[in-house]
C-alpha positions as CSV (number, residue, x, y, z in Angstrom):
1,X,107.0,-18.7,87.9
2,X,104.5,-16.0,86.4
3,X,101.8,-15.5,87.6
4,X,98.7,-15.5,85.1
5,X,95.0,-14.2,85.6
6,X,92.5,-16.3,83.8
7,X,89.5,-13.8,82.9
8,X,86.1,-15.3,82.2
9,X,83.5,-12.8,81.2
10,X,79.8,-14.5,82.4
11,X,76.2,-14.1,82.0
12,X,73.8,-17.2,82.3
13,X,77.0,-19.8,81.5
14,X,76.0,-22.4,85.0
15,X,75.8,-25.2,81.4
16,X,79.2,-24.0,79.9
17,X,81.6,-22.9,82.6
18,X,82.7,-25.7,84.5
19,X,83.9,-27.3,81.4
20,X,86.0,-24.5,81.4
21,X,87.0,-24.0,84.4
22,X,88.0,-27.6,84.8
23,X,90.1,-27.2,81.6
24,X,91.8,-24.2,83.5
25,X,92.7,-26.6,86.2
26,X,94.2,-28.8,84.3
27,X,97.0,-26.8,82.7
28,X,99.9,-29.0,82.7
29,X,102.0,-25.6,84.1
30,X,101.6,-22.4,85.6
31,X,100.6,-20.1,88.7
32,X,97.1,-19.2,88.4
33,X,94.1,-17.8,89.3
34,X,90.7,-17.6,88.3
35,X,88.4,-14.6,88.3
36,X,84.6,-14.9,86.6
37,X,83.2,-11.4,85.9
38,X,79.6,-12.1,86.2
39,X,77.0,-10.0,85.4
40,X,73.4,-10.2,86.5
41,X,73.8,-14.4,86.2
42,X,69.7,-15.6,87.1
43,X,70.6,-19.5,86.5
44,X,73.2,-20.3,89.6
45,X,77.0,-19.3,87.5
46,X,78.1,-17.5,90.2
47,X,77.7,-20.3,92.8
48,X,79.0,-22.6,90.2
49,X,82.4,-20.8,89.4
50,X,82.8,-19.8,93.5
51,X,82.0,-23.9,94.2
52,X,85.0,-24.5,91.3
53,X,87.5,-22.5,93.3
54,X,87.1,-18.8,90.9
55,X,86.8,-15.6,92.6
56,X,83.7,-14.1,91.1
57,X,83.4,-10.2,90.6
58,X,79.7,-9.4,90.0
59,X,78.5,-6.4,88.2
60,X,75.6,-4.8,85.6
61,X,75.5,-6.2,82.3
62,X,77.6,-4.4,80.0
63,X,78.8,-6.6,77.8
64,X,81.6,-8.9,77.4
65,X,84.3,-6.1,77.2
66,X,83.1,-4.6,80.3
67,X,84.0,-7.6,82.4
68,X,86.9,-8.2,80.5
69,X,88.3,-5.3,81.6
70,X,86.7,-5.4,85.0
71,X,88.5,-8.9,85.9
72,X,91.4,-7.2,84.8
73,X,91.6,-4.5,87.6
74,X,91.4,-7.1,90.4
75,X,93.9,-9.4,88.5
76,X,96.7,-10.1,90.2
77,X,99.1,-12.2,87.9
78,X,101.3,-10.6,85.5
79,X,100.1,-12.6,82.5
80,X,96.3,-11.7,81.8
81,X,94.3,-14.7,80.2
82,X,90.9,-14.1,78.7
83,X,88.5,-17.5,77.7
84,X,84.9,-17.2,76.8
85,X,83.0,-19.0,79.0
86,X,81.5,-22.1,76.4
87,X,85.4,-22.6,75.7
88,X,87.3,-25.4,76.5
89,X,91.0,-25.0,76.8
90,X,93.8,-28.0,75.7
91,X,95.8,-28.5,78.9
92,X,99.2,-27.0,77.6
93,X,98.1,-23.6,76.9
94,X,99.6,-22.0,79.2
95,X,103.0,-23.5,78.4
96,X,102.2,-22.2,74.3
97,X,101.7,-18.6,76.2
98,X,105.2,-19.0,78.4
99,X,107.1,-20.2,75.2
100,X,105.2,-17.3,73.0
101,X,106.1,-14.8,76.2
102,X,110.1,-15.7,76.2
103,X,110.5,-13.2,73.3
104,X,110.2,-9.9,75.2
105,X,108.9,-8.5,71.9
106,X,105.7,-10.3,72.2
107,X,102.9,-8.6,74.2
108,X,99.8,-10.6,73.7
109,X,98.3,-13.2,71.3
110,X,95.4,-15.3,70.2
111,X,94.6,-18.9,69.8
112,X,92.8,-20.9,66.9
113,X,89.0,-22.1,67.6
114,X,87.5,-25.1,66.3
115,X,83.9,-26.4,67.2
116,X,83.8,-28.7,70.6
117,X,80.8,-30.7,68.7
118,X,80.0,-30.2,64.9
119,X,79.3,-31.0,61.2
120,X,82.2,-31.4,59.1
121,X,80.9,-28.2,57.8
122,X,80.9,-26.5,61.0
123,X,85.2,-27.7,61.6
124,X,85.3,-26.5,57.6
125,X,84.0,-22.9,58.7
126,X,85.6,-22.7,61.9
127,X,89.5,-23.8,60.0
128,X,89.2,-20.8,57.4
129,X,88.2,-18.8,60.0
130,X,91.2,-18.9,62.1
131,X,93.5,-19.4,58.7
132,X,92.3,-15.7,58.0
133,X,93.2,-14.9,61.8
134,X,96.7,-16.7,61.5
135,X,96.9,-14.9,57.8
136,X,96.1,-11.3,58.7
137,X,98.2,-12.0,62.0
138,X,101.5,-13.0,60.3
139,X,101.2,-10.0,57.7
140,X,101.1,-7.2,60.7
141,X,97.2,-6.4,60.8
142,X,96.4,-8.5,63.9
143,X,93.1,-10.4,64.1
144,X,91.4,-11.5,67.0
145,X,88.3,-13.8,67.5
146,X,87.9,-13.0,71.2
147,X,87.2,-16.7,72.1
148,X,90.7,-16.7,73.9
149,X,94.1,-14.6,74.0
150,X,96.3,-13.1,76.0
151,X,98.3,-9.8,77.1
152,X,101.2,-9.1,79.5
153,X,99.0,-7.2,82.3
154,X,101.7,-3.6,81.4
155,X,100.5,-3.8,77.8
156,X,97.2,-4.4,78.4
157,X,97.0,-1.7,80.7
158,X,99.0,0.6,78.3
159,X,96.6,0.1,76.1
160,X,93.5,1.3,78.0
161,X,92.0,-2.4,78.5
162,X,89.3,-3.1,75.9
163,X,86.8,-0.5,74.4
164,X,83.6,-0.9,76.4
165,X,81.5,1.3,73.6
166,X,82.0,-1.7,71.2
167,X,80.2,-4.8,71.4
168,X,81.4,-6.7,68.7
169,X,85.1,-6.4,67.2
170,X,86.2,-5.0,70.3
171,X,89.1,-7.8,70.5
172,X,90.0,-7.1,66.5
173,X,90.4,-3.2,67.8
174,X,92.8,-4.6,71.1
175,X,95.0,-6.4,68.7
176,X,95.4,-4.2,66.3
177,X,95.9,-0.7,68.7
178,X,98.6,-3.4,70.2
179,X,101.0,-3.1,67.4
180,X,102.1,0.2,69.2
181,X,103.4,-1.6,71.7
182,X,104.9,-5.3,70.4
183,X,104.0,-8.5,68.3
184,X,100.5,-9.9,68.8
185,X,101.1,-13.8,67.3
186,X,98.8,-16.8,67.0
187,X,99.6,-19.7,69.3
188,X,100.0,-23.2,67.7
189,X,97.1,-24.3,68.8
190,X,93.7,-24.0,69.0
191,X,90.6,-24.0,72.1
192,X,87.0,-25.9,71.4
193,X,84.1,-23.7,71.7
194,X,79.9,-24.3,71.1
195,X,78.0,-23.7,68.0
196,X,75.6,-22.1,70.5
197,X,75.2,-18.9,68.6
198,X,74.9,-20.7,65.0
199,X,72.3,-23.4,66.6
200,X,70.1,-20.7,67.9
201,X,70.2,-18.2,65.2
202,X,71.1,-19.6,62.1
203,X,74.4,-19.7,59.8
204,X,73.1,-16.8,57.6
205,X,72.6,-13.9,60.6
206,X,75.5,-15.1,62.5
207,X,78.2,-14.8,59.7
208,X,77.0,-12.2,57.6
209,X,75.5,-9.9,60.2
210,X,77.8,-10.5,63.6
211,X,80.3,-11.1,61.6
212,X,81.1,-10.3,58.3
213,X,79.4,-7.1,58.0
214,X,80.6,-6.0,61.9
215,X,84.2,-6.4,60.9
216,X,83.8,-4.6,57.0
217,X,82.5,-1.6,58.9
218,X,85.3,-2.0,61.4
219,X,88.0,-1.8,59.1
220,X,85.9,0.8,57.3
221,X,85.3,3.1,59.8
222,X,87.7,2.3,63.0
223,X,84.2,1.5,64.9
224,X,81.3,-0.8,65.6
225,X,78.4,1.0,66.8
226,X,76.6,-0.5,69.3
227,X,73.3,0.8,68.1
228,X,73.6,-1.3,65.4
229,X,75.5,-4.3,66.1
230,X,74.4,-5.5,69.6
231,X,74.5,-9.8,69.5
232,X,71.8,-11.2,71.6
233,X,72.4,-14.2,74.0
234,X,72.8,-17.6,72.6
235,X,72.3,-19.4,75.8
């Protein structure tokens, strides 16, 4: 059996993560471990993820593509999983990535996201969001939310892990520098994640700042600065 890395990037997540992390556990297949790239955790998420059986890597905070990549070098498994940490997983993803996996073509992927607890105009948002994913997916310009995917570790590694400089888009730019290498696809199914970040700083900023305008000047200009788009914590 394959071996798969889940990597969980961290910072303040002791409410969110063993949700996760229990969801992890109960995959209904697989080889697994779990690594938590913390970094600079003040609220107890390290001794929560050790206590829940993760190895935890600690480090500076960088950002969420920093400890993606950094749970990536001490991965051991073949298979590289990456879940935000206020996602909760359905128990036959790994299965969706073994099936998605069989077709040597296809080096990585993405799931759909729908909100764990919402409005029906929260699941509204959240379905035409991942229909653009799955759309601009199918038609070769891959699309990735971020919230989970996946990569065989040789692509991944191909690739140059994710770009650290960008702080938001960074998993759009993964997916779509991927096509040099194979098929990124969109699993069948989808994980639950908060409406932390629309709860604490409004529909408005979040969509048209984080992310409407972030990806327009992606696609624009190849780049996100930093300088310019840098999320706070939505704890």
């Amino acid at each position: 059996m394959t071996r798969v890395s889940f990597v969980v990037p961290t910072m303040n997540e002791a409410r969110y993560v063993p949700k996760l992390l229990d969801s992890i556990r109960r995959q209904s297949v697989g080889d697994w471990e779990i690594l938590v790239a913390d970094s600079g955790s003040t609220d107890g998420t390290p001794e929560v993820a050790a206590a829940a059986g993760a190895r935890v890597l600690p480090g500076e905070r960088r950002g969420p593509g920093e400890g993606r990549n950094r749970g990536a070098r001490a991965a051991t498994g073949d298979v590289f999983v990456f879940a935000d940490a206020d996602c909760v997983l359905p128990p036959d993803l790994l299965a969706a990535v073994f099936r998605a996996l069989a077709d040597p073509r296809v080096i990585g992927g993405a799931t759909g996201f729908r909100p764990e607890e919402g409005t029906s105009l929260d699941r509204l948002l959240f379905r035409t969001a991942t229909l653009y994913q799955r759309v601009m997916t199918e038609i070769g310009l891959p699309h990735n939310a971020g919230y989970c995917f996946f990569f065989r570790r040789t692509a991944f590694e191909r690739l140059g892990g994710i770009n650290e400089k960008m702080l938001l888009n960074e998993t759009h730019d993964l997916a779509l520098r991927s096509r040099a290498l194979g098929r990124f696809v969109m699993l069948p199914l989808t994980v639950a994640t908060s409406m932390r970040r629309f709860r604490t700083y409004g529909y408005a900023r979040t969509i048209v700042k984080e992310y409407l305008a972030s990806t327009i000047t992606y696609y624009l200009t190849g780049r996100t600065p930093a300088e310019r788009f840098r999320p706070k914590p939505a704890r």
